[in-house]
MINU-237971 format. One record per atom (N, C-alpha, C): x, y, z. Coordinates in steps of 0.1 Angstrom, whole numbers, plus 2048, in hexadecimal, padded with zeros to 3 digits. Example, Ala and Ser with C-alpha at 12.3 -4.5 7.8 and 13.67 -1.06 7.14 Angstrom:
2
8847C784E;87B7D384E;8847DF84E;8807EA847;8897F5847;88180084F;
END
This chain:
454
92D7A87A6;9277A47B3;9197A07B2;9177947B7;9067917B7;8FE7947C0;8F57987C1;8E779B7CA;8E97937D7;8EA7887D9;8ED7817E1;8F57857E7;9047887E1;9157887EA;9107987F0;9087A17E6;9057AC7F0;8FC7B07F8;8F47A87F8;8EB7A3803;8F27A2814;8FC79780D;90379081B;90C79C823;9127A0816;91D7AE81B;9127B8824;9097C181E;9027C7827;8F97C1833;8F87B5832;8F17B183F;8F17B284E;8FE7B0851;8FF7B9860;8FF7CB861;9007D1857;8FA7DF858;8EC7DE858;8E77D9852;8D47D6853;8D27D4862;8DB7CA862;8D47C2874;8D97CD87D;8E67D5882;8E57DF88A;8DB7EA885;8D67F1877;8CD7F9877;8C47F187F;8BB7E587F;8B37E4885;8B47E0896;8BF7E589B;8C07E58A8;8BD7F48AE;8BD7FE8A5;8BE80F8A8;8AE80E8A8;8A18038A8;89780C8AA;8968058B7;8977F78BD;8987F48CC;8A07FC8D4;8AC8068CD;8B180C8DA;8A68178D9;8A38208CE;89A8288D0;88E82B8D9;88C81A8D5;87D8188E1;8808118EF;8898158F1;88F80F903;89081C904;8968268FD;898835902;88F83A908;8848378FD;87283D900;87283890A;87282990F;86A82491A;86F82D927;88082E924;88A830933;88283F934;87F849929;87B85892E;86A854932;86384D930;85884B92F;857844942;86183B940;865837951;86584695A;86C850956;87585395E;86F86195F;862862957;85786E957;84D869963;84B859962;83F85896A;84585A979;85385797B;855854989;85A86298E;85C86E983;86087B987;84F87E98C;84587F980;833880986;83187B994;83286E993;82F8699A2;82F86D9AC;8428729AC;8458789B5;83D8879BA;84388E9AC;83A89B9AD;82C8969B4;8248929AF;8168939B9;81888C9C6;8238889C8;8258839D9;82588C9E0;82F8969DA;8368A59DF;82A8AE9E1;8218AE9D1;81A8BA9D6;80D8B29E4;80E8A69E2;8018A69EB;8058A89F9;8118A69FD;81B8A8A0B;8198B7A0F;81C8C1A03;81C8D1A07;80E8CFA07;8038CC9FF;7F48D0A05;7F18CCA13;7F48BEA16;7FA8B7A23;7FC8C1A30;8068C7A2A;80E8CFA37;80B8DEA35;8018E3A2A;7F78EEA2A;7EC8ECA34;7E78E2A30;7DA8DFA3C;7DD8DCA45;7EA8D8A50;7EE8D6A5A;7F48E2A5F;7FA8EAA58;7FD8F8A5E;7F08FEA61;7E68FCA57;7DD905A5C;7D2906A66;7D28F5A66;7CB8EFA74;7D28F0A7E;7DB8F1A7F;7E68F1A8B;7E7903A8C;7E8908A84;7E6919A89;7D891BA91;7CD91AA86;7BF919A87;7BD917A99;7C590BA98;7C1902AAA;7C790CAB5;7D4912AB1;7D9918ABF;7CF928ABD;7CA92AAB0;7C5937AB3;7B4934AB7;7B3929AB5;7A5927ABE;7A4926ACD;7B291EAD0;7B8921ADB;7B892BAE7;7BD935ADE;7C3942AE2;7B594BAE8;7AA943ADB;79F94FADD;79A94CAEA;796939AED;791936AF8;79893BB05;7A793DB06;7B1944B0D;7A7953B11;7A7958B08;7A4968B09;793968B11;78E960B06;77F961B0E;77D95AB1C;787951B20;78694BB2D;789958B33;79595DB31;79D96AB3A;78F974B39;78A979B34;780983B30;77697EB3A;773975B3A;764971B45;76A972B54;77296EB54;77B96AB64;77E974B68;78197EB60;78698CB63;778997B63;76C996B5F;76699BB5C;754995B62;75598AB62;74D984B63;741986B59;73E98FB4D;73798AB3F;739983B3B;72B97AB35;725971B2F;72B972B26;72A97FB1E;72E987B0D;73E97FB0B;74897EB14;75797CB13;759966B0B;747960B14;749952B16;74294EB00;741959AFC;73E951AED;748954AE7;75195DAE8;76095AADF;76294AAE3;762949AF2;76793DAFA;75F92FAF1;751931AF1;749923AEC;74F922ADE;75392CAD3;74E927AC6;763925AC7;76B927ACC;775920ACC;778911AD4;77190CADD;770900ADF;76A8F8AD8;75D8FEACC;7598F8AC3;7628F3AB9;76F900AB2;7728FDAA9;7828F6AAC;7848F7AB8;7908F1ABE;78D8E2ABB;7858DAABD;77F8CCABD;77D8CCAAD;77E8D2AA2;77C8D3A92;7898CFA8F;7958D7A95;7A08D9A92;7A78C9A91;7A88CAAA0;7A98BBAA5;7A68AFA9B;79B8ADA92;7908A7A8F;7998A2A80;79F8B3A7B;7A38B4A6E;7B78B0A6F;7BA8B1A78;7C78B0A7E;7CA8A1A7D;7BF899A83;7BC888A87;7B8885A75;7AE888A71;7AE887A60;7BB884A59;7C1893A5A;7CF897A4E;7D888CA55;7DB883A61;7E6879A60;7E4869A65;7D7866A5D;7CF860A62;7DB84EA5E;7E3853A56;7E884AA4D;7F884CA52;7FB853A60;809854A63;805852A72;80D844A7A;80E843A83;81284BA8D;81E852A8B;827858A92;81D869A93;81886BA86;81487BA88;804879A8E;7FD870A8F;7F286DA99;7F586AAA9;7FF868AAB;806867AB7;808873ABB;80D87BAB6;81388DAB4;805891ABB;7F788CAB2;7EB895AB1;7E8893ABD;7E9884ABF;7E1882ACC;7EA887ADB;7F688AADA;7FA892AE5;7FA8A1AE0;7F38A4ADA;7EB8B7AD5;7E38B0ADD;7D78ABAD7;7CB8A4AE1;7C98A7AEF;7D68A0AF4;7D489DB02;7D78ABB0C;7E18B4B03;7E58C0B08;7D98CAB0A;7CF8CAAFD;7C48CFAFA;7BD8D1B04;7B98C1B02;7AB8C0B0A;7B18C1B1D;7C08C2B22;7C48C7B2F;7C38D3B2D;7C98DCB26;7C38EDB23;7B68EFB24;7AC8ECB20;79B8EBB21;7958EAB2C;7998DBB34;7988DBB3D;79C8E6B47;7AA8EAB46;7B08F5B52;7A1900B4D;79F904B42;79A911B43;78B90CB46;785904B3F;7788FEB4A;7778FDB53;7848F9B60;7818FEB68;78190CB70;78A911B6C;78A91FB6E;77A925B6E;775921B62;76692CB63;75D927B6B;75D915B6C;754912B75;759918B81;761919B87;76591DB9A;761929B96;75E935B8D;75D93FB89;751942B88;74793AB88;73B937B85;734937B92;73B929B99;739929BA9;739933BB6;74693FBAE;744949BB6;74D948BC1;75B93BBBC;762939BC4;76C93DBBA;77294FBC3;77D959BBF;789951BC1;78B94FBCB;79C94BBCB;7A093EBC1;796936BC7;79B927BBE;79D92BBAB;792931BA6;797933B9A;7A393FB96;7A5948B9F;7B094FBA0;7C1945BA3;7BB939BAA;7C9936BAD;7C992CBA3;7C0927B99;7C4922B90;7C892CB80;7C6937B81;7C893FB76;7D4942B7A;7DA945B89;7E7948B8A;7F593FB87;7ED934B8C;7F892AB8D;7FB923B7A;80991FB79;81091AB6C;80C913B66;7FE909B69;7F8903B5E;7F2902B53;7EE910B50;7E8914B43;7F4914B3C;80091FB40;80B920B39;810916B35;81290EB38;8198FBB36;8108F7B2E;8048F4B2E;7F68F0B27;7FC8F5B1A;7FC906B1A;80190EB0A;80B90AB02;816908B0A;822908B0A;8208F5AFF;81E8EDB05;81D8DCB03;8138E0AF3;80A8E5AF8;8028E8AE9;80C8EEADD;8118FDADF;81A8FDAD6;8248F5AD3;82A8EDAD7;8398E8ADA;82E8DAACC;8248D3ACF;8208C6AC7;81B8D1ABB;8138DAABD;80F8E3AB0;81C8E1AA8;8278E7AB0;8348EAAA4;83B8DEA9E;8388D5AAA;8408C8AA5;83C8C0A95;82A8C0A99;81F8BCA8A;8248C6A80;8268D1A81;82D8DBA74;8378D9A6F;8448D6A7B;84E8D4A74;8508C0A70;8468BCA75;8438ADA6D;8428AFA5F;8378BBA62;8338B7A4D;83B8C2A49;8448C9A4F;84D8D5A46;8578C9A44;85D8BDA47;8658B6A47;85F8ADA3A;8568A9A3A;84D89FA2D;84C8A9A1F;84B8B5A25;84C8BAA18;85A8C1A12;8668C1A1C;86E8C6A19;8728B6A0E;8718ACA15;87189CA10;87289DA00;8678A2A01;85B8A39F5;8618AC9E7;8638B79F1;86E8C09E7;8798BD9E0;8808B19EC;88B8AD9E8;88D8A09DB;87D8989DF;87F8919D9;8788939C8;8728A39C7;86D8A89BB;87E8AE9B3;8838B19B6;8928B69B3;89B8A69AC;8A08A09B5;8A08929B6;89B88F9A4;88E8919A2;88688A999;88A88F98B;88C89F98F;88B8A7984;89C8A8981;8A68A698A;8B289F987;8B289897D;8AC889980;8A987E97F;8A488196E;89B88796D;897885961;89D89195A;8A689A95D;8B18A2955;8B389694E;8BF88D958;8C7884957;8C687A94A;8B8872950;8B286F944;8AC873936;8A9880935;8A6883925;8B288B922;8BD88B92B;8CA88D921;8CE87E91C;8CB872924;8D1865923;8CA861913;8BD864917;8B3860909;8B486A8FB;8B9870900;8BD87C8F7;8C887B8EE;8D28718F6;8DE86B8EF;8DD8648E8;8D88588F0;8D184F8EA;8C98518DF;8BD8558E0;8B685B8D1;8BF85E8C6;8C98688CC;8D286E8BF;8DD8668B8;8E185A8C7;8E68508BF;8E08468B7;8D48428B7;8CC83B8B0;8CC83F8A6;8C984B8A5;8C3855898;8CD85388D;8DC857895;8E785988C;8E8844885;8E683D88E;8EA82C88B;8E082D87F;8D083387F;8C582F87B;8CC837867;8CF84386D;8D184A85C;8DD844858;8E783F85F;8F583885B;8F082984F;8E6822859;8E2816853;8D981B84A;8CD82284B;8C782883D;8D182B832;8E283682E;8E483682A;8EB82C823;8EE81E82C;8F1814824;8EA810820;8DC80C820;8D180381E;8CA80B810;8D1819812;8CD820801;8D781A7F5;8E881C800;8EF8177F9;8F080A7ED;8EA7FE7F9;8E17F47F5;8DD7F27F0;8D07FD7EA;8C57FC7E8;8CA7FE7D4;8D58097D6;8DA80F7CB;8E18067C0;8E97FA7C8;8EF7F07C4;8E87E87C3;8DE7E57C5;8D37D87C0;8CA7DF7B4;8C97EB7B8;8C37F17A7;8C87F379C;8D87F27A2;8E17F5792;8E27E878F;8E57DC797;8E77CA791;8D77C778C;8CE7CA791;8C27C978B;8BE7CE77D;8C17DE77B;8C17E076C;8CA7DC766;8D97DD76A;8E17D2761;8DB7C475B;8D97BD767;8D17AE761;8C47B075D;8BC7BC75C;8B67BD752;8B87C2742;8C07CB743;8CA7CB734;8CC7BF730;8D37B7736;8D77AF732;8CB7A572A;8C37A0732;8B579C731;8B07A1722;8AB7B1724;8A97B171A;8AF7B370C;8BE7B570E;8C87B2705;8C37A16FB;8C5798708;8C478F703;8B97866FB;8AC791702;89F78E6FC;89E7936EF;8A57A06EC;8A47A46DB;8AB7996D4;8B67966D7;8C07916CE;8B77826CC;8B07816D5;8AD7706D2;8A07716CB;89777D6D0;88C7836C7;8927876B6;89A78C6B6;8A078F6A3;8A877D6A1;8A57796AA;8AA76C6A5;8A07656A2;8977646A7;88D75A6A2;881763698;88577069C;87B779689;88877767D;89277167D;897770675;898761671;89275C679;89174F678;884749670;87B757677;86D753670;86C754666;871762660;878764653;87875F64C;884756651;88974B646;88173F644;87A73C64D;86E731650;862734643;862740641;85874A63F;85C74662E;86874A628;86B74961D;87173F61B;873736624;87272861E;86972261C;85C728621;84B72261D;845727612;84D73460E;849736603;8527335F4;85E72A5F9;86472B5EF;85E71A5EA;85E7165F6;8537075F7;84B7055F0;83F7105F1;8367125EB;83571B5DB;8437205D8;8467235CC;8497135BF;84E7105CD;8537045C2;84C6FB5C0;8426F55CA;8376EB5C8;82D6F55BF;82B7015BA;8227055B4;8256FF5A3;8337065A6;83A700594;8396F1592;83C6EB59B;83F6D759C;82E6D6596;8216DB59C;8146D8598;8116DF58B;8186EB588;8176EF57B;81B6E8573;8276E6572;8306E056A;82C6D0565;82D6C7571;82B6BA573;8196B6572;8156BB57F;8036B657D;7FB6BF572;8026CD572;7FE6CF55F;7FC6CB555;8086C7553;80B6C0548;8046B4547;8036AA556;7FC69D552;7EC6A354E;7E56A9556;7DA6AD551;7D56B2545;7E16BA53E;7DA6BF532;7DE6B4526;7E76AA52E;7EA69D522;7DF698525;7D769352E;7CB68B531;7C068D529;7BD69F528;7B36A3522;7B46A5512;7BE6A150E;7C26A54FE;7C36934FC;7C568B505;7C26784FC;7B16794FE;7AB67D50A;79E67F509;7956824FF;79A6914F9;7946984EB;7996874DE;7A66874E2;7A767E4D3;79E66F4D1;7996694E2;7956614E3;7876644E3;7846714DD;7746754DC;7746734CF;77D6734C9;77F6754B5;77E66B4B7;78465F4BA;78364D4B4;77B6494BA;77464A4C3;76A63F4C7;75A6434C6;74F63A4C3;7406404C0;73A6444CF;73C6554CC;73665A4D6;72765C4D8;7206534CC;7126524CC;70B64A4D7;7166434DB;7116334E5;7106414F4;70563F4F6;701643501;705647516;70E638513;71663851D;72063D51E;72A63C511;73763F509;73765250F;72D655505;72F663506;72D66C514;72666151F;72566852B;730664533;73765E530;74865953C;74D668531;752668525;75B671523;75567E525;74B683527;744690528;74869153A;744688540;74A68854F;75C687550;76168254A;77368454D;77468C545;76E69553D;7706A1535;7756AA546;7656A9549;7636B354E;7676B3564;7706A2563;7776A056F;7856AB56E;7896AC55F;7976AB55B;7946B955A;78E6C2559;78F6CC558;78B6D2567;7846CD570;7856D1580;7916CD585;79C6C7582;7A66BE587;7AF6CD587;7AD6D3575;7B86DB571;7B26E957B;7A66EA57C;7A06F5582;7A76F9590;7A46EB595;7AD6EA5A3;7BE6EB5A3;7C06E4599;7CC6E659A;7D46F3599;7CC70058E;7CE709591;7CE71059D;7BF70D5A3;7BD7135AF;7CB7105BE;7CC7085BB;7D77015C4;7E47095C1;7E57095B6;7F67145B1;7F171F5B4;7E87285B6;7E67335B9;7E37385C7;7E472C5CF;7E172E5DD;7F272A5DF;7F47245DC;80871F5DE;80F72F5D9;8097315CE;81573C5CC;80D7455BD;80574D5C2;7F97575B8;8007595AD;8017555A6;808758596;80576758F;7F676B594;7F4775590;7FC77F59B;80277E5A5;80778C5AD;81178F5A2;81978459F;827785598;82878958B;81778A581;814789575;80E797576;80579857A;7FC7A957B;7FA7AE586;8047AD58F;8067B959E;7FD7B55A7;7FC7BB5B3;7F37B75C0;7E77BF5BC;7E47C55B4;7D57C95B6;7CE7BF5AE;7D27BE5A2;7CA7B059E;7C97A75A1;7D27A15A6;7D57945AF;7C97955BB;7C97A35C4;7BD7A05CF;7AE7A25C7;7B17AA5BB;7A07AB5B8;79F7965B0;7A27915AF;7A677F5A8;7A277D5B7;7AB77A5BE;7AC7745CC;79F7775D3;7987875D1;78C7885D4;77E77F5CF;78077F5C3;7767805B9;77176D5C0;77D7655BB;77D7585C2;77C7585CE;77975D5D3;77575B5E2;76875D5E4;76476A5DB;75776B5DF;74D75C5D8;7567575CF;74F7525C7;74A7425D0;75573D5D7;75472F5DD;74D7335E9;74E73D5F2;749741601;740741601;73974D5F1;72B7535F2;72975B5FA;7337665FF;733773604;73677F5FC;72F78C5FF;7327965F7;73C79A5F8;74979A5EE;75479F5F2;7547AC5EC;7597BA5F5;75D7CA5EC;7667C95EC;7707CF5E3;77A7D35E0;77A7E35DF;7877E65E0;7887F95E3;7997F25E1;79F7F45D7;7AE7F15D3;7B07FE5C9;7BC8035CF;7C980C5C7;7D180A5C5;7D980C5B8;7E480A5B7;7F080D5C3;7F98065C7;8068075CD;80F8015C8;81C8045CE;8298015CC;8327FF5D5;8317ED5D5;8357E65E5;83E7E05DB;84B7D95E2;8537D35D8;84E7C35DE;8507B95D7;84D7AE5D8;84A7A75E2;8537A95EC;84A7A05F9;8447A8600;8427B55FE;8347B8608;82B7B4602;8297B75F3;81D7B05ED;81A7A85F0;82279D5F3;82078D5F7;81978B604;81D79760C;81A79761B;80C79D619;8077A7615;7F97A9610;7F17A160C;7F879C602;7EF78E5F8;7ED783604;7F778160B;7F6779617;7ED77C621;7EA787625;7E478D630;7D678C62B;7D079261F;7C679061E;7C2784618;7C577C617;7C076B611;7BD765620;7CB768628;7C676063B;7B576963B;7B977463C;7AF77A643;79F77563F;79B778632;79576E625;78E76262B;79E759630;79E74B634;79674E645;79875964C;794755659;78675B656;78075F64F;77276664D;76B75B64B;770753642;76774A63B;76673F646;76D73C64C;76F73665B;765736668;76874266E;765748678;75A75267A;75975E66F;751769672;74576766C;74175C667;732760662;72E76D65A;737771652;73277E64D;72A77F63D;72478563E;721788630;721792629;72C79962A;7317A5624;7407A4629;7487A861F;7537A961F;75D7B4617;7677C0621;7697CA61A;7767C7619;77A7C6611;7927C660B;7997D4608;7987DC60B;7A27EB603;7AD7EA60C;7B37F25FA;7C37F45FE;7C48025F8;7CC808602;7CC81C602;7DD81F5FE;7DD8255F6;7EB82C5F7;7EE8335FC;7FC83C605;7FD84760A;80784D60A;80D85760B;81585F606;82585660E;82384C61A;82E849624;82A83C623;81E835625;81B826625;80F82061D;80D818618;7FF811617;7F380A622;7E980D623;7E280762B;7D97FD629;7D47F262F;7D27E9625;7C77E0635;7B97E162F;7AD7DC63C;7A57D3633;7A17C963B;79A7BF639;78C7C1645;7807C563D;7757C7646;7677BD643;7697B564C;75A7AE64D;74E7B165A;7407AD650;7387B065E;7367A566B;73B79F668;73879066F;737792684;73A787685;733785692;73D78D69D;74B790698;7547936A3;75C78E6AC;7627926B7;7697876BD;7707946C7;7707936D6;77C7976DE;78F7996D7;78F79D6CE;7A279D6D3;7AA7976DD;7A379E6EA;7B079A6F6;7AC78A6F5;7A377F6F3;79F7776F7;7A876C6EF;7A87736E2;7AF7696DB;7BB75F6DD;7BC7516DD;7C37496E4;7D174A6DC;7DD7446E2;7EB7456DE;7EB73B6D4;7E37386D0;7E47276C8;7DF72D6B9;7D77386B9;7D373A6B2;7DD7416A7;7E373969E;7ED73D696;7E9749688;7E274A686;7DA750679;7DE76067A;7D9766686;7DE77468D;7E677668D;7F076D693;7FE76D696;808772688;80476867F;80C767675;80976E66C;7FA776666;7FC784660;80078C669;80278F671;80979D67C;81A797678;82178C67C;82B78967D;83178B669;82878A65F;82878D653;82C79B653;8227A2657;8227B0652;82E7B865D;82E7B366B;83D7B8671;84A7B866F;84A7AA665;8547A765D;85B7B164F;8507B364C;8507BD63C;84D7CE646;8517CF652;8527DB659;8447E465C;83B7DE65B;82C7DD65A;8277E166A;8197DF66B;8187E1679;8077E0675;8037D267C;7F77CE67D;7ED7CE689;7DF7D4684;7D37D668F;7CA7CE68F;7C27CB699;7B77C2698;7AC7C969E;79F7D0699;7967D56A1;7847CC69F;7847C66AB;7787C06AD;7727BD6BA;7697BD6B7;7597B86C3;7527B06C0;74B7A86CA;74179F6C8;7367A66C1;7317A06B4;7257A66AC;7277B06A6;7357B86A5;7327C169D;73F7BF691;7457B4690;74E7B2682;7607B4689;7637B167E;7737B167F;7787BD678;7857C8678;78A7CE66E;7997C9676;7A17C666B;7AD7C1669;7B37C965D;7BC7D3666;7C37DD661;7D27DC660;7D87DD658;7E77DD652;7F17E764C;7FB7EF654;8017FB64B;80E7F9649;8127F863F;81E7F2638;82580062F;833802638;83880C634;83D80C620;83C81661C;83F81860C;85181A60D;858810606;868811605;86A8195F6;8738255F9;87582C5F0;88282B5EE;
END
């Protein structure tokens, strides 16, 4: 199955998981709704009972201010002291407060300002009856205020006052009962609802871990086709990687078998013509008068062309294929290989060589490693000192090329630059394992450790 086809398969599980966090958050909103309009209410409610706290108590307050002006009117009329008429003034004072706060608390209800203002009217007729009572009382006219104390007006007066007192109480006992009802109502209401959201929540939760556990499922099956097709990958990367080191290999020893054989074809062939050249030369120094001046300076110059020719020509077979590695081992061959180098460069070369025992093509990869290396000094590093040792060791040989020259970044080195490449790819070849350690200005060491085959 491809990434793709299980892609498609789990995709409507993905898309209902992502429907469980919008129901989630409608849940929130519905309890978050259904909290503010339970609050609301509640402070409707409680302001209704504060409501109909201060209207009970203005409405008690009034009839017992009432009552007192009652008592102190009766006390003066009955007694005729002054002392009876200040119960009487400071309840007419606070009768008119009551009123004041009564008209206040329903300033904002038609119907219960209607209520207040027939209290009002009852009121201020009670006040009146007993005002007059004290004035005729005052006057010293006995009967008149007697026949108004006897007669049923006051009582009616009382009576109309209580009757609107009780009616304004049981107005706001009725707003708050409302009130109560509709705080019940709310807290119903929002029972209702945080069991609704509650379900809800629990059903999301359950949709949300259902699709999580597929989306692990998912998750699990895309990680196993992933490292599969990375196996695979790098299955295919070794096999094509040992294909082309065996490739190089063979590249490798076809360059040197190249270079074996053009070494003999120059030995053999431009040898031979040269040392014929130089042996008609000698005979043509015997027959002809090498006294003539001219004479003897052409053959003293092709003496000595034909002997740079052979020089080179050696030199050339010995860079194709060192005759000395195969004749007196790699330590003579690198102290030769040295010696000539120092010689054309004009650099100090050291040597520090021990005997080892590499079988034939690591030697080669040695002899090779250090001639590139040689070759990139004389190149590149400006150096004037130059160290070559080769170490034996009980498991490998170790084998460094140290100059002091100008240096160079590593990481910087470009991919083009084949010279690195190909002693590392030499010595990984012969099971080796090659270092490069350098800085700007302070020199190259180019280290090589080449396991010992026992």
């Amino acid at each position: 199955m491809t990434l793709q086809a299980t892609f498609r398969r789990w995709l409507p599980k993905v898309r209902r998981m992502a429907l469980s966090l919008p129901m989630a958050l409608l849940a929130a909103a519905v309890l978050v709704g259904i909290n503010e309009t339970g609050h609301m209410r509640s402070q409707d409610a409680v302001r209704q009972m504060s409501q109909w706290q201060v209207t009970r108590g203005a409405v008690n307050s009034l009839l017992q201010s009432m009552l007192d002006a009652e008592t102190g009117q009766r006390g003066y009329l009955l007694t005729g002291n002054d002392t009876y008429l200040e119960p009487y003034d400071k309840a007419m004072t606070a009768v008119q407060s009551h009123l004041d706060t009564l008209r206040n608390q329903f300033v904002d209800s038609k119907e219960d300002l209607q209520e207040v203002a027939h209290l009002s009217r009852q009121v201020s007729r009670k006040l009146a009856e007993m005002e007059l009572s004290l004035r005729l009382r005052r006057q010293g006219n006995e009967d008149a205020w007697k026949f108004v104390l006897h007669t049923d007006m006051g009582r009616e007066n009382m009576d109309e006052i209580r009757k609107h007192a009780h009616a304004l109480i049981e107005r706001s006992s009725a707003k708050v009962q409302l009130g109560q009802e509709q705080v019940l109502q709310s807290l119903m209401l929002s029972r209702i609802g945080i069991a609704t959201v509650t379900a809800i929540g629990l059903l999301a939760f359950f949709m949300y871990l259902r699709q999580a556990h597929a989306l692990l499922l998912v998750n699990q099956r895309e990680q196993a086709l992933l490292e599969h097709e990375r196996d695979r990958l790098e299955g295919l990367v070794r096999e094509r990687t040992a294909t082309l080191s065996e490739l190089a290999n063979h590249l490798q020893q076809v360059r040197e078998d190249e270079r074996g054989h053009l070494a003999r074809e120059l030995h053999d062939e431009l040898g031979a013509l040269l040392t014929a050249a130089k042996l008609d030369v000698a005979r043509l120094k015997s027959k002809i008068d090498a006294t003539v001046p001219d004479v003897a300076e052409r053959l003293k110059h092709l003496t000595e062309t034909l002997n740079s020719g052979i020089a080179l020509k050696r030199r050339i077979i010995e860079d194709l294929r060192p005759s000395s590695l195969s004749h007196l081992g790699l330590t003579a061959a690198l102290e030769i290989l040295t010696r000539e180098y120092a010689q054309r460069a004009g650099i100090e070369v050291e040597t520090n060589l021990e005997q080892v025992e590499l079988p034939g093509g690591a030697q080669l990869t040695v002899y090779r490693m250090v001639q590139e290396a040689l070759t990139n000094i004389g190149k590149y590093a400006q150096a004037s000192k130059v160290l070559v040792s080769v170490h034996a060791h009980p498991k490998h040989v170790a084998v460094q090329v140290h100059d002091n020259g100008t240096g160079f970044d590593p990481a910087s080195v470009r991919v083009s630059s084949h010279g690195l490449a190909g002693m590392r790819h030499r010595v990984e070849a012969a099971g080796g394992r090659l270092s490069v350690h350098s800085s700007p200005g302070n020199g190259t060491l180019l280290s090589a450790v080449l396991p010992l085959q026992r």
